[in-house]
C-alpha positions as CSV (number, residue, x, y, z in Angstrom):
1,X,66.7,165.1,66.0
2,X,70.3,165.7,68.0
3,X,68.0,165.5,71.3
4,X,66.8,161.9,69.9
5,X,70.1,160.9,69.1
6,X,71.2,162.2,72.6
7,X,68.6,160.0,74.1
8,X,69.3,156.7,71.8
9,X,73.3,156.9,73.1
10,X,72.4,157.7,76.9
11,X,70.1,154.8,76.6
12,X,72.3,152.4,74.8
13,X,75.0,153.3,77.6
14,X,72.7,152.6,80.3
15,X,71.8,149.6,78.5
16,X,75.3,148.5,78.4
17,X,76.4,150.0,81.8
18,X,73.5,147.9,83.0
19,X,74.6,144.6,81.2
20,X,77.8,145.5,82.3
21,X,77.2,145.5,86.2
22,X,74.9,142.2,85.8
23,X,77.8,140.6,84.5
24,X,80.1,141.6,87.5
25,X,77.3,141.0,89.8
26,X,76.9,137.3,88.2
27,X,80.9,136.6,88.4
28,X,80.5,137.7,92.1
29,X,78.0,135.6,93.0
30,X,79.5,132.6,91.0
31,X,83.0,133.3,92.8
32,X,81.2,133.3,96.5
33,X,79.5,129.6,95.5
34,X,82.6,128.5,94.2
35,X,84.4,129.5,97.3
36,X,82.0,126.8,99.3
37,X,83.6,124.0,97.6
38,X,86.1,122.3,100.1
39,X,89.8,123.2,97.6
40,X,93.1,121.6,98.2
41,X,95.6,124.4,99.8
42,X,99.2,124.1,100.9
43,X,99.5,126.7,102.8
44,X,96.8,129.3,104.1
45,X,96.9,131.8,106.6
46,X,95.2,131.2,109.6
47,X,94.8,134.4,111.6
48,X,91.0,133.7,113.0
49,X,90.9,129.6,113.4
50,X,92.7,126.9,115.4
51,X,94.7,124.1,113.8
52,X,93.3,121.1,114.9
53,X,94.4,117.5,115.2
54,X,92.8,114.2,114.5
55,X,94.5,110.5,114.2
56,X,93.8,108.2,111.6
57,X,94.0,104.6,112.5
58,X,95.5,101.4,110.5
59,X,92.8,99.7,109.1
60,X,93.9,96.7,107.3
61,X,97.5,95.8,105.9
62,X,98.6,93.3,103.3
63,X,102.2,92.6,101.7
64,X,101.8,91.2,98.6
65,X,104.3,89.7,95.2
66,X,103.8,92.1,92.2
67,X,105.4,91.0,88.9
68,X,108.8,92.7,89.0
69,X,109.0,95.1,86.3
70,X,110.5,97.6,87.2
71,X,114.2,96.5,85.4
72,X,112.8,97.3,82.4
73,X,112.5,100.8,82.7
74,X,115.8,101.2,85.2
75,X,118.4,103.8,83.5
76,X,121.1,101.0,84.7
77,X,121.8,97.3,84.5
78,X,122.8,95.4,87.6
79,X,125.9,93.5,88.1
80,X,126.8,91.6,91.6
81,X,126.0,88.5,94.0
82,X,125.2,90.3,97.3
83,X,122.6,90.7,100.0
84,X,121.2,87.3,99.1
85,X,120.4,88.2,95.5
86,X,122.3,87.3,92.1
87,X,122.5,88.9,88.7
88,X,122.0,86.1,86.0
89,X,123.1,88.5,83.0
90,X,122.2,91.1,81.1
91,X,120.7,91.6,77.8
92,X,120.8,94.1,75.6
93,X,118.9,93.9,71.8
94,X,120.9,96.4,69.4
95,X,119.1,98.8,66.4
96,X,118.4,97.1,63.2
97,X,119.5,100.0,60.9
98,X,122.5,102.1,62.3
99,X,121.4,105.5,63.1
100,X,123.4,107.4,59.6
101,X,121.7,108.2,56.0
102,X,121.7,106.2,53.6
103,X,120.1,103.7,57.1
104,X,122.5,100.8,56.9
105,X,121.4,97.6,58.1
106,X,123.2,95.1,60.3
107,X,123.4,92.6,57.9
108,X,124.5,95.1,55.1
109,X,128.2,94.4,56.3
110,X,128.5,91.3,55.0
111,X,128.2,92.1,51.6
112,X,130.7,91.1,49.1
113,X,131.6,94.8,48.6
114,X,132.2,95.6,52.3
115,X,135.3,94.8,54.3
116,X,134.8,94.9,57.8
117,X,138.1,95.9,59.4
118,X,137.0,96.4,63.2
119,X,134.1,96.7,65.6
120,X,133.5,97.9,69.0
121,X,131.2,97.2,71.7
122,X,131.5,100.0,74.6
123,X,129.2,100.7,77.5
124,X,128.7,103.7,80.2
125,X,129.4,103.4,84.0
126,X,129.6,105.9,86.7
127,X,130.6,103.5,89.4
128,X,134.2,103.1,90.3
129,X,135.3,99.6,91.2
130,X,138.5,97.9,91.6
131,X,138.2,93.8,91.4
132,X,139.5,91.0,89.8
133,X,136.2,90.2,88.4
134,X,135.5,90.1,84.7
135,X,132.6,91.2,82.7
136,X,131.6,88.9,79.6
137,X,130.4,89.9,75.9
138,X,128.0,86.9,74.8
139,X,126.3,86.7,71.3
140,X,123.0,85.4,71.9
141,X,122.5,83.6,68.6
142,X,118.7,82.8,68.6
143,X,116.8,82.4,65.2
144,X,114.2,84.6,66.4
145,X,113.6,88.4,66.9
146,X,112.3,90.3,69.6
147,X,113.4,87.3,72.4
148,X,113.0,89.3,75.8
149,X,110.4,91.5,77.4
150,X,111.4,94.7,79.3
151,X,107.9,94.5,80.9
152,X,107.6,91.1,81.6
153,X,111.1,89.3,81.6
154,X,112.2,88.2,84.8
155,X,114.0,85.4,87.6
156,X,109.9,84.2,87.7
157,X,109.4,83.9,83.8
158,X,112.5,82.4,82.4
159,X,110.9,79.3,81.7
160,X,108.2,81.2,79.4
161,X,111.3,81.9,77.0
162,X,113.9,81.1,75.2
163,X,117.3,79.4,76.7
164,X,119.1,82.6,76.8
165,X,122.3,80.8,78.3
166,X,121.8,78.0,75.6
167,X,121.9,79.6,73.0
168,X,124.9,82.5,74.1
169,X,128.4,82.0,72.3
170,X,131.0,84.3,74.6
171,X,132.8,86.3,71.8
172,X,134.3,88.6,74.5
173,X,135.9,89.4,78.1
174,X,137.2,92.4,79.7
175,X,139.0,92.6,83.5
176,X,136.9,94.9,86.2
177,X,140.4,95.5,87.7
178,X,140.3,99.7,87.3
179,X,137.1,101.1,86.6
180,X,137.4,104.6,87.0
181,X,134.7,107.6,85.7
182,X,136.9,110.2,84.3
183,X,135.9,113.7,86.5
184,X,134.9,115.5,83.3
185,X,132.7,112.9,81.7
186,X,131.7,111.4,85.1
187,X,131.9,108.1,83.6
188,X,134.2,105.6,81.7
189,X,133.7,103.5,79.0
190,X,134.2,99.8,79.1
191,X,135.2,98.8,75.5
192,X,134.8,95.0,73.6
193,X,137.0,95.2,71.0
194,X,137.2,93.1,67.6
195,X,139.8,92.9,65.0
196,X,142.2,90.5,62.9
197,X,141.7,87.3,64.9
198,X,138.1,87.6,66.6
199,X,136.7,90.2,64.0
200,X,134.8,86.8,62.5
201,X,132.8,86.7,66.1
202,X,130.9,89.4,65.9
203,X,130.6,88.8,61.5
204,X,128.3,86.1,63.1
205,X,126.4,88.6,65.1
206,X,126.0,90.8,62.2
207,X,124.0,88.0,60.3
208,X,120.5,89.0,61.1
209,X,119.0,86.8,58.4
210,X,120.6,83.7,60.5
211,X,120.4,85.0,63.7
212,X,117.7,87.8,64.1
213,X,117.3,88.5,67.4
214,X,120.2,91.1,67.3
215,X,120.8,90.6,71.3
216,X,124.0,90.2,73.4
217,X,124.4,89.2,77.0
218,X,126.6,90.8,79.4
219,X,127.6,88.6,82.9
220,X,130.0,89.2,85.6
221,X,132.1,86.8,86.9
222,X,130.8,85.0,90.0
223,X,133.5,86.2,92.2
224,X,132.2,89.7,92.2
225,X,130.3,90.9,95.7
226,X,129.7,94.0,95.0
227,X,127.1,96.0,93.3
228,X,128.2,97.5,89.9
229,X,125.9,99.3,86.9
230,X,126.4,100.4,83.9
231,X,123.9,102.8,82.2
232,X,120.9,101.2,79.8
233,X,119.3,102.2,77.1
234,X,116.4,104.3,79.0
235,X,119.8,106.7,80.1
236,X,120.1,107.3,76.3
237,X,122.7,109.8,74.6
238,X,126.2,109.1,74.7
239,X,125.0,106.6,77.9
240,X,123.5,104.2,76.0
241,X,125.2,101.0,74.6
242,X,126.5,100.6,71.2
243,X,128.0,98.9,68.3
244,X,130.1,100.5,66.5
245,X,131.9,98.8,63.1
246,X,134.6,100.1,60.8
247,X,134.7,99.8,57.2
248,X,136.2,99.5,53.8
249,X,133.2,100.0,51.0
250,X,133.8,99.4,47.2
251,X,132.0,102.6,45.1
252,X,133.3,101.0,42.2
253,X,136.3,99.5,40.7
254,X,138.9,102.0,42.0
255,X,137.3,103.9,44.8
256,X,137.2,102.5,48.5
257,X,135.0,104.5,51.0
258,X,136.9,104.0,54.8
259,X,134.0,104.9,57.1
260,X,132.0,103.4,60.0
261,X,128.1,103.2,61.1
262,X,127.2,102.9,65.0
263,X,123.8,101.2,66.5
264,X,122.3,101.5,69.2
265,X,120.5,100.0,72.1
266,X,117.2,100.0,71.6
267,X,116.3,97.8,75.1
268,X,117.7,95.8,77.6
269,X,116.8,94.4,80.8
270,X,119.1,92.4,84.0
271,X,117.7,89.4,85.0
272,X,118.4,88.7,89.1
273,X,117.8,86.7,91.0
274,X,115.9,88.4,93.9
275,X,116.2,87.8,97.7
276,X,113.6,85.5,99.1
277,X,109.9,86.9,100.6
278,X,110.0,85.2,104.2
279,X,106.8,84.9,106.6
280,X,108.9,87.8,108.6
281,X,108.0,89.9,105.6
282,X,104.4,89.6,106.0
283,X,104.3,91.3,109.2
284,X,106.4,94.6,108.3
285,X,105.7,97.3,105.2
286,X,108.4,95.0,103.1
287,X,109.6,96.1,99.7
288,X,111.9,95.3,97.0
289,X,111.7,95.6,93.3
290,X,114.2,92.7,92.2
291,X,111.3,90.2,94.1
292,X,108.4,93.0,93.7
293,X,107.7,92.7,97.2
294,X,105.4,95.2,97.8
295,X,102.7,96.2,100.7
296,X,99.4,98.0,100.7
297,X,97.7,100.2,103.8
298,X,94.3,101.2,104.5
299,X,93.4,104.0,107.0
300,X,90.1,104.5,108.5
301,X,88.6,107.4,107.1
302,X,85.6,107.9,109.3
303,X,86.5,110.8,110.9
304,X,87.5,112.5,108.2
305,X,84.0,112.0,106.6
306,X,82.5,113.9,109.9
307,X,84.6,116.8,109.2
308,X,83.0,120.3,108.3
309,X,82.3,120.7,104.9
310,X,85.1,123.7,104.5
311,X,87.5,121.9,106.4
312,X,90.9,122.0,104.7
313,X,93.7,119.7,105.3
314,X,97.0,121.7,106.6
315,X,99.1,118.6,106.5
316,X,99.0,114.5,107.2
317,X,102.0,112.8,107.0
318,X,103.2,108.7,107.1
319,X,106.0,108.4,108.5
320,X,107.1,105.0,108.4
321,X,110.4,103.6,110.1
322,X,113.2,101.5,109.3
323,X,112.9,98.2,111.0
324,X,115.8,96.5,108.9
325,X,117.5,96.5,105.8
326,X,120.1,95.3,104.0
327,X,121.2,99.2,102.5
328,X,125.1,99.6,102.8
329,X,126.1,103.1,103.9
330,X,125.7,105.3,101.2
331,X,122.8,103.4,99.3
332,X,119.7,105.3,98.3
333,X,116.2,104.1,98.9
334,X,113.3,105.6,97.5
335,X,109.5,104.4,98.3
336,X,106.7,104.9,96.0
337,X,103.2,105.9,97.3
338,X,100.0,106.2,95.2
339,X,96.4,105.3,95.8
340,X,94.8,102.2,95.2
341,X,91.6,102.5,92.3
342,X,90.7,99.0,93.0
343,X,89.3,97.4,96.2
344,X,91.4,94.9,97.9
345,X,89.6,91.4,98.1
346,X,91.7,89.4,99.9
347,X,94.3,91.2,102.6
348,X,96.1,87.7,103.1
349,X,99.5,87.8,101.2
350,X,99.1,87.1,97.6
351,X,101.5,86.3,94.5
352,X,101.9,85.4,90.9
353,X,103.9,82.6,91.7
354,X,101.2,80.2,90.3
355,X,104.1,77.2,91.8
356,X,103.0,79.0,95.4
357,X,100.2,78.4,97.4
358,X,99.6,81.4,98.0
359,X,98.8,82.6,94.4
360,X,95.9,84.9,93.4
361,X,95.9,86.7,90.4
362,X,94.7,90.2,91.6
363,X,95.8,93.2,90.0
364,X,96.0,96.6,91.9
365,X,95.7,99.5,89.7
366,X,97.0,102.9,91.0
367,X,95.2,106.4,90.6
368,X,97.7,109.1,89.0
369,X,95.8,111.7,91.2
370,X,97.9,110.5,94.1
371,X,101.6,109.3,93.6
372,X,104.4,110.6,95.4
373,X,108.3,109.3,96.0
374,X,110.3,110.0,98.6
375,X,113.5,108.9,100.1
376,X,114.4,107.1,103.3
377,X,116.5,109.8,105.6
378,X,117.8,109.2,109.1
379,X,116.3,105.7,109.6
380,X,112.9,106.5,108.3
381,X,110.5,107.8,105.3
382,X,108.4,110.5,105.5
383,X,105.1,110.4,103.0
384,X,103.1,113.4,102.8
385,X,99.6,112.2,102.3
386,X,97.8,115.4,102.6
387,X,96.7,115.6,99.2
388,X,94.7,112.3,99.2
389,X,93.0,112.5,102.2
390,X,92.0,116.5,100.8
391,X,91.3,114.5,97.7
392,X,89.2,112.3,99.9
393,X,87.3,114.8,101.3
394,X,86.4,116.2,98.2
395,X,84.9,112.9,97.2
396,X,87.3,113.1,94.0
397,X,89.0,110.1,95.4
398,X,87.9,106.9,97.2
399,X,89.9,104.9,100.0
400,X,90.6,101.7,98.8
401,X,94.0,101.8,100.6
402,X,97.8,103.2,99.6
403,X,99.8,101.1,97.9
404,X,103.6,101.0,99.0
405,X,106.6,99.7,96.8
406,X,110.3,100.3,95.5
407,X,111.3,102.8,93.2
408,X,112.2,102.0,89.6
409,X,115.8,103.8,90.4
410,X,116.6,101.5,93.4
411,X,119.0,98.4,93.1
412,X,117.1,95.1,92.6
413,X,119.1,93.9,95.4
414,X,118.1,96.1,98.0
415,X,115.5,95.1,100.4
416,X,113.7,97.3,103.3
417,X,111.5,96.3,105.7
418,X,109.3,99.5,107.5
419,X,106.4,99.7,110.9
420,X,103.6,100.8,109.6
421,X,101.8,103.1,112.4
422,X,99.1,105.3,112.7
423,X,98.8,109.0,110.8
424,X,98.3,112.6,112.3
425,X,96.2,114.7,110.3
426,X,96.5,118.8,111.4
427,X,93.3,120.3,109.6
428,X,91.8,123.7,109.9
429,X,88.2,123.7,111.1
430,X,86.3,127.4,110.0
């Protein structure tokens, strides 16, 4: 009996010392066919093959009019006439309920047993600036809510919504004459303030039921040639606008709360007027995000589809260079690359502007597998494009072309115009 049990655990070991080495031998085999597949690398060493080079040609161009929208999503609002653009105004829609338990609404304050002694309206900036501008606090009293877009509210669409101008009572005005970010908070606060005499200006804002769209307008004086920001909601934290009121509120006959409640931003948007899109524009990579000028490339690809099946991209960069700008010294530029999902009908220049002849209402999607931002440095922009042509290769991607625009964090008034050129591709052959 002990020899039969002797033999049953020698044979279940040999059973499982067997199952055992199948399954290594399967995970080797399935590690070797994986390894055929072409993968995306950084960086590999290269002790046995040469790096080799190829040249991708420009295949077809086009610079195009994208609804601007990126404001919408900008962690600043714009101030300034320069470089052939204009800021309209700024508008800014404030929380409902101030952000405190019990919630308080706006229109809360104006109830018999409150006594609103003073309110404040303060903004963010890290700029410094020094000019005898002014920046003015309008009410925009509108008896509707939700009255602007973030996505979709622009110079181009003004005419799709309400009067903002029309309907904007100025309740406020403070000097631009010493704007200076304190070195510890790295910003300073510019302050609207209401009490005694004007504290029945913003009562009037505070009456949602009347006047619900809950938005104010900030505009610069026309006078003012430089560029100035102050930080929007999407900054949020102690950046982001706000109201804040104080008051007196009855508990009952004898006892008087002295407190205050604070709202918030909740979205805002500057409205500009963008430089002009000139025929000159059509023949360079052009871009600006205030006009949503924007350009699209296409490379020729051929030669890439002849390349060995192992082949692995070392590195393929654009590099595109300055051929004028309006950037002052100092000004960051960054430029937004991604890959097209969508083929490009029409490589003409297109628009939105339905009042242009030029219009065509063609949307170019992006695929998230390739974006990438860079800035411009020493008259130029470099735009590593290695991954989507590996991407290409690996038939995970198709080559509709690379669409080219303006970062989101750039000024709406700045305006680049770049040479497109050809693209060397260094690639490791086994």
């Amino acid at each position: 009996m002990r020899l039969i049990a002797q033999l049953k655990v020698y044979s279940m070991r040999f059973y499982f010392s067997n199952k055992i080495f199948f399954v290594i031998i399967s995970l080797f085999f399935i590690a070797i066919s994986c390894s055929e597949e072409t993968i995306l690398y950084d960086d590999i060493d290269n002790p046995e093959y040469t790096i080799n080079t190829l040249t991708l040609p420009l295949d077809k161009s086009k610079v195009f009019q994208a609804y601007p929208s990126g404001l919408g999503v900008s962690q600043n609002l714009f101030f300034g006439n320069l470089k052939g653009s204009e800021n309209l105004f700024s508008l800014i829609e404030f929380t409902l309920f101030a952000g405190y338990l019990p919630p308080t609404q706006l229109s809360d304050l104006l109830a018999d047993s409150i006594q609103v002694d003073s309110a404040m309206v303060f903004v963010q900036t890290t700029d410094s600036l020094s000019s005898s501008s002014t920046l003015s606090l309008y009410s925009v009293l509108a008896d509707q809510d939700s009255i602007f877009s973030e996505d979709s509210t622009n110079f181009y669409s003004l005419a799709d919504y309400t009067d903002f101008e029309s309907v904007a009572k100025l309740i406020h005005e403070v000097s631009l004459e010493s704007i200076m970010p304190d070195s510890a908070a790295a910003s300073d606060t510019i302050s609207f303030l209401f009490k005694d005499d004007n504290i029945d200006l913003i009562k009037e804002f505070l009456d949602t039921e009347q006047y619900p769209s809950r938005t104010m307008m900030l505009k610069a004086s026309d006078d003012l040639d430089q560029l100035f920001t102050i930080k929007s909601e999407e900054a949020g934290g102690s950046y982001s606008p706000k109201l804040r009121v104080w008051y007196k509120a009855a508990v009952n006959d004898t006892t008087l709360i002295d407190t205050f409640v604070t709202f918030y931003g909740s979205r805002d948007i500057s409205v500009v007027q963008p430089p002009e899109i000139t025929l000159e524009d059509h023949d360079y990579v052009s871009l600006n995000s205030g006009s949503g000028n924007r350009s699209i490339l296409q490379y020729d690809l051929n030669i890439i589809d002849d390349l060995t099946r192992n082949s692995i991209i070392k590195d393929a960069k654009l590099v595109l260079n300055v051929e004028s700008s309006n950037l002052d010294e100092g000004d960051e530029f960054f430029v937004v690359i991604a890959a097209l999902s969508d083929t490009v009908s029409n490589w003409s220049f297109t628009t939105f502007d339905t009042l242009s002849g030029m219009y065509e209402n063609e949307d170019y999607s992006v695929d998230i597998n390739f974006l990438v931002t860079r800035k411009v440095e020493d008259n130029k922009v470099e735009l590593p494009i290695q991954n989507f042509i590996q991407l290409y290769k690996n038939n995970l991607i198709e080559n509709h072309g690379l669409q080219i625009w303006s970062a989101p964090s750039n000024s709406p008034f700045d305006k680049v115009r770049l040479n497109s050129q050809n693209v060397e591709v260094l690639y490791v052959k086994p």
